[in-house]
Each structure stands twice: as structure tokens, then as C-alpha cells.
TORKOL-345096 format. One record per residue (C-alpha): x, y, z; residue in one letter. Coordinates in steps of 0.5 Angstrom, whole numbers, plus 500, padded with zeros to 3 digits. Example, Ala and Ser with C-alpha at 12.3 -4.5 7.8 and 13.67 -1.06 7.14 Angstrom:
   x   y   z rest
 525 491 516    a
 527 498 514    s
***
This chain:
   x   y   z rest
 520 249 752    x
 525 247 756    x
 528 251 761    x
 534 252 757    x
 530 254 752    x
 526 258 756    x
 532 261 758    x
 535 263 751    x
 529 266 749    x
 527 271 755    x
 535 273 755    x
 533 275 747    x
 527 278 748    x
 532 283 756    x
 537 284 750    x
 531 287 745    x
 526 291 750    x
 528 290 757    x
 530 298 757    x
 522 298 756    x
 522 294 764    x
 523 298 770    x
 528 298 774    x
 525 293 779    x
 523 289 774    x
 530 290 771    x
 533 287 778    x
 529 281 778    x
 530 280 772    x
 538 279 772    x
 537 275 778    x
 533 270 776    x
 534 269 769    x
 542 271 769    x
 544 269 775    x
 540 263 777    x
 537 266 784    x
 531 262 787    x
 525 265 787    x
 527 265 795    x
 533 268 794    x
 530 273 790    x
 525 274 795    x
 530 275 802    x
 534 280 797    x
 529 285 795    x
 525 284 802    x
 519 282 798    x
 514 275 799    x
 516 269 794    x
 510 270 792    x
 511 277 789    x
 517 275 786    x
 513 270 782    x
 508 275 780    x
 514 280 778    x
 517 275 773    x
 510 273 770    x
 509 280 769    x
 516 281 767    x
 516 276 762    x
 508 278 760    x
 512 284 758    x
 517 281 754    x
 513 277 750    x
 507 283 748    x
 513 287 746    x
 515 282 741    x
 508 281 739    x
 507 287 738    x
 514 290 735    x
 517 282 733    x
 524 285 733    x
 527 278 735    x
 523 275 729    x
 526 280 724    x
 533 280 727    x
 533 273 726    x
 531 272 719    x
 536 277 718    x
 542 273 721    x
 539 268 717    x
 539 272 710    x
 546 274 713    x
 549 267 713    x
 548 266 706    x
 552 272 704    x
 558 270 701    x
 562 276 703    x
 565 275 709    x
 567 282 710    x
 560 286 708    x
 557 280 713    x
 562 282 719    x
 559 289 717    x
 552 288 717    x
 553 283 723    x
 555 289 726    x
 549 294 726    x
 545 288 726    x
 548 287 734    x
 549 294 736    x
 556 294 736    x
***
């Protein structure tokens, strides 16, 4: 997986269960994959090591991907947008679309 790839995929997994992180995690989180922050610069925000920046997004991410393993929400989510998109009836998809993306 490339970082982009990377990047799509951990941001897919924040969106379904990072309310299941704390919120120093949470922090850590935004500023590395959502703002792009070094983990240097992380580490002179939060006042912590480099090291232990690097060990909160191993964890972070770990997390991520159990809850995904365990409860597969992304995995269901997008076989449902893809049975959506052969839905003929544009405004029954907007619909469904709709709830799928918690709006």
C-alpha cells in the first residue's frame, strides 16, 4: 500500500470508529494523517518523544484496523455503495446514499 493508499484507507477506518480512540489519540491522529505533520512536529506540539509519537500511531492504527477486523463496517459499507450504484433510481439512491453516509 502506498501512502496515499494508506492515507484513504486509515482516514476511512477515523470516519467509522475514531470516536472509539481517545482523544489523544484522536489528536494524533488529525495531525498526522489529516494534517501531514512530521512526527517531529507532532512530538514539539504534544511535548512527548519522537519516539513515542511513532508508538501512538502504531497503536492508533492497530486499533483501527482490529475494529475492522472485528466489526468490518468499512467492508460492508463499500459493498453497499457498490450495490447502490446499480440502482436505477436516482432519487431512491440519493436516499440510501444518505443514510449510508450519516447525513
Amino acid at each position: 500500500m502506498n501512502r496515499t493508499e494508506e492515507y484513504i484507507y486509515y482516514n476511512a477506518l477515523f470516519d467509522l470508529y475514531g470516536n472509539l480512540l481517545n482523544e489523544r489519540e484522536q489528536e494524533i491522529y488529525r495531525l498526522f494523517y489529516e494534517e501531514d505533520l512530521s512526527l517531529q512536529e507532532i512530538a514539539e506540539i504534544r511535548r512527548i518523544s519522537k519516539s513515542a509519537v511513532g508508538s501512538a500511531i502504531a497503536t492508533l492504527t492497530k486499533k483501527l484496523q482490529e475494529y475492522e477486523e472485528k466489526l468490518r463496517f468499512l467492508k460492508k459499507e463499500q459493498a453497499l455503495k457498490k450495490m447502490i450504484s446499480k440502482i436505477s433510481d436516482e432519487s431512491l439512491k440519493e436516499k440510501i446514499l444518505k443514510i449510508l453516509n450519516h447525513d
